[in-house]
C-alpha positions in Angstrom: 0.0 0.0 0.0 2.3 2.8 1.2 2.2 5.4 3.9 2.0 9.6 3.7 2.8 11.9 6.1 0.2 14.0 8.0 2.1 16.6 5.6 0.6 15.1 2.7 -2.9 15.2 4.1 -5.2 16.2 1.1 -8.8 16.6 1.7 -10.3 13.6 -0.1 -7.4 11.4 0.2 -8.1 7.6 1.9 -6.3 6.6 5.2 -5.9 3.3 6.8 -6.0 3.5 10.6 -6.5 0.9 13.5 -9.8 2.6 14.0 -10.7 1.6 10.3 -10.9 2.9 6.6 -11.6 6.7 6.3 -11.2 9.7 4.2 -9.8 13.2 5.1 -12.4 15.5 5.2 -10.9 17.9 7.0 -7.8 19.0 8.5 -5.8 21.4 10.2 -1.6 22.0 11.0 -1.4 23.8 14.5 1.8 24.9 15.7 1.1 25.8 18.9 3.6 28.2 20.9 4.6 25.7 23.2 5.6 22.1 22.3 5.0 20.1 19.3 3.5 20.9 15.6 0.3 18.4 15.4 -2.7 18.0 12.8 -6.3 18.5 13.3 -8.6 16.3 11.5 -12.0 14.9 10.7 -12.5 12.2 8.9 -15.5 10.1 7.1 -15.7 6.6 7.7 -15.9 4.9 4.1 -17.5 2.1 5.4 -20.7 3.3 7.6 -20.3 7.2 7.1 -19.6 7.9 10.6 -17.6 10.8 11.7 -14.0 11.0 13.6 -12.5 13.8 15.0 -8.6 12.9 15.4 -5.7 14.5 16.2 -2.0 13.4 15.0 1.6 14.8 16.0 3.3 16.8 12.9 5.2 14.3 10.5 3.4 11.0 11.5 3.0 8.1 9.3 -0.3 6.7 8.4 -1.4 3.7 5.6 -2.7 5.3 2.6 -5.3 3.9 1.1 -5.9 3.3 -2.5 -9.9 3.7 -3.5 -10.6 2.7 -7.0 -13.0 4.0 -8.9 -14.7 1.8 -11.6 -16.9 2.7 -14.2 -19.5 0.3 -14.1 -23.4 -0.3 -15.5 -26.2 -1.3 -13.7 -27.5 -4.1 -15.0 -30.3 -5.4 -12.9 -31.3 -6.1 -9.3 -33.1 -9.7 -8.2 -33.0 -11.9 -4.6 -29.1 -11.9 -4.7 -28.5 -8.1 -4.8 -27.7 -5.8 -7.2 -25.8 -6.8 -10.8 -23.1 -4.2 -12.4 -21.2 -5.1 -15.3 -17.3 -3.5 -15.9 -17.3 -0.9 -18.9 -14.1 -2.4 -19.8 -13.5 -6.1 -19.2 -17.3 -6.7 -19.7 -17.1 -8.8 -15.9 -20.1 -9.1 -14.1 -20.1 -8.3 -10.1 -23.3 -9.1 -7.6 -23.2 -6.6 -4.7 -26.3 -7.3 -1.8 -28.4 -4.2 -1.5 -26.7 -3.2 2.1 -23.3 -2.7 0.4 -25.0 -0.3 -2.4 -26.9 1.8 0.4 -29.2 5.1 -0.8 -28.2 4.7 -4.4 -30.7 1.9 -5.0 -33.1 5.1 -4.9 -31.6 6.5 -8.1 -30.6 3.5 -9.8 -32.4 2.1 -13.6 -31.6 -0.6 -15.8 -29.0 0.3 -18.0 -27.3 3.7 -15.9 -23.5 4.2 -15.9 -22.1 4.5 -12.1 -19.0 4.8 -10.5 -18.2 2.0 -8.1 -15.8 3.0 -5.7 -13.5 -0.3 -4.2 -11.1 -1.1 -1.9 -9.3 -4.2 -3.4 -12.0 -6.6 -3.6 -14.7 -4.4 -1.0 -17.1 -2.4 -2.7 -17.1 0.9 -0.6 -19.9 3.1 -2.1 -21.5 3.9 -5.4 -20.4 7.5 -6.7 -23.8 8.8 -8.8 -24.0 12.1 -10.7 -25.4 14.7 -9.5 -29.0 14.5 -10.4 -31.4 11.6 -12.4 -34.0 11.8 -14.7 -37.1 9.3 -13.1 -40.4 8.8 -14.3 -43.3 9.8 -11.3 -45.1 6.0 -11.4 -47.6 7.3 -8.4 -49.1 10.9 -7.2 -52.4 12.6 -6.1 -53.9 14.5 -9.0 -53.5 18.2 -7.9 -56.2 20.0 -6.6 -58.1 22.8 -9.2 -58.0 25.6 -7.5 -55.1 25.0 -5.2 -52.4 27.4 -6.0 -50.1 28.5 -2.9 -47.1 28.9 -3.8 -44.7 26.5 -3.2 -47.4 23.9 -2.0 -46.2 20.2 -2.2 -47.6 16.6 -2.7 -45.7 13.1 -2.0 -44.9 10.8 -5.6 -43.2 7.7 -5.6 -41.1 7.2 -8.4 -40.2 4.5 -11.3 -37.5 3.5 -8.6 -40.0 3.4 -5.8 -38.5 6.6 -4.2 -40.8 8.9 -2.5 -40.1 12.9 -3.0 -42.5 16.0 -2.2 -43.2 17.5 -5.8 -45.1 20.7 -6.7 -48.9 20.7 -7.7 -48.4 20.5 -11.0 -46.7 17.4 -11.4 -48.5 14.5 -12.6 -48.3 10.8 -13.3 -46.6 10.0 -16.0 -43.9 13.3 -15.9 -40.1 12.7 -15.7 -38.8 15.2 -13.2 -35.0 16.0 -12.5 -33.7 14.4 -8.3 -31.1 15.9 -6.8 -28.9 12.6 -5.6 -27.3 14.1 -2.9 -30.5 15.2 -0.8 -33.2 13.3 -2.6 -35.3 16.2 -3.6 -37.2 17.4 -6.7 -35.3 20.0 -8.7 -37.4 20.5 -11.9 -39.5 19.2 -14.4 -37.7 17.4 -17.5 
C-alpha cells in the first residue's frame, strides 16, 4: 500500500487507521507556541459514514489507502443483490443491496455508475449529480389549489418517495437531486 505523512494530508485522500478505513475531510496544522506541531482532523468513515475527529503529532506516518473507482453499468437487481457489469472487461459483479446503500433510490436498468473499491470491497456507489425518473404514483392536484410552493408526495419509477409541486403528474419525468433526494425541476 504505502504510507504519507500528515504533511501530505489532502482533503479527499483515503487513510488506513487501527480505527478503520476513512477519508480526510478535514484537516488542520497547528503549531502551537509551546511544544510540538500536530494536525487537526476529521475524517468520514468509508465504510458506515460515521464521523471522527482525530488528532495526530506533525510528520506522522499513516497507511494510505488506494480507493478505485470503476466505471460500471447497472444491469439489474433480483433476490441476490444488485448486478453491475465492468465498462471495460465486460465482468459481471453481484453486490447485496446493504453494500449499495441510498443509491438503489436512483438507480435504472441500463445507468453508468461509478463503483468506488477497496481491493475486492465495494465501498460506495459514486452517482451524478442529479437523475431523470419517471413519477409512477401521485395525487392529482387539486383545481384551485395554487399556494405557492405547495407540495404533494410521488413515488417514483425507482420506488423513491419525494415531495413535488402541484403541477406534477403521473406520467412526468422530473430531475432528483442525488445528494439530498429532492425534486429539482420538471424534464
Amino acid at each position: 500500500m504505502g504510507t504519507i505523512s500528515t504533511a501530505d494530508f489532502k482533503n479527499g485522500v483515503a487513510i488506513e487507521i487501527p480505527e478503520g478505513l476513512f477519508q480526510i475531510t478535514e484537516f488542520q496544522h497547528v503549531k502551537p507556541g509551546k511544544g510540538g506541531a500536530f494536525v487537526r482532523s476529521t475524517l468520514k468513515n468509508l465504510r458506515t459514514g460515521a464521523v471522527l475527529d482525530k488528532t495526530f503529532r506533525a510528520g506522522e506516518k499513516v497507511e494510505h489507502a488506494f480507493i478505485e473507482k470503476r466505471d460500471m453499468q447497472y444491469l439489474y437487481a433480483d433476490a441476490t443483490g444488485l448486478t453491475f457489469m465492468d465498462n471495460e472487461s465486460f465482468e459481471q459483479l453481484t453486490v447485496s443491496n446493504d453494500a449499495v446503500g441510498d443509491a438503489t433510490n436512483y438507480l435504472l436498468d441500463g445507468m453508468s455508475a461509478k463503483l468506488m473499491m477497496y481491493g475486492d470491497e465495494l465501498i460506495g456507489v459514486d452517482l451524478p449529480a442529479s437523475v431523470e425518473l419517471v413519477v409512477s404514483e401521485t395525487e392529482p392536484g387539486v383545481q384551485g389549489d395554487r399556494v405557492s410552493g405547495a407540495r404533494k408526495p410521488a413515488t417514483l419509477e425507482t420506488g423513491l418517495v419525494v415531495q413535488v409541486p402541484l403541477f406534477v403528474d403521473e406520467g412526468t419525468k422530473i430531475k432528483v437531486d442525488t445528494r439530498t433526494g429532492e425534486y429539482q425541476t420538471r424534464v
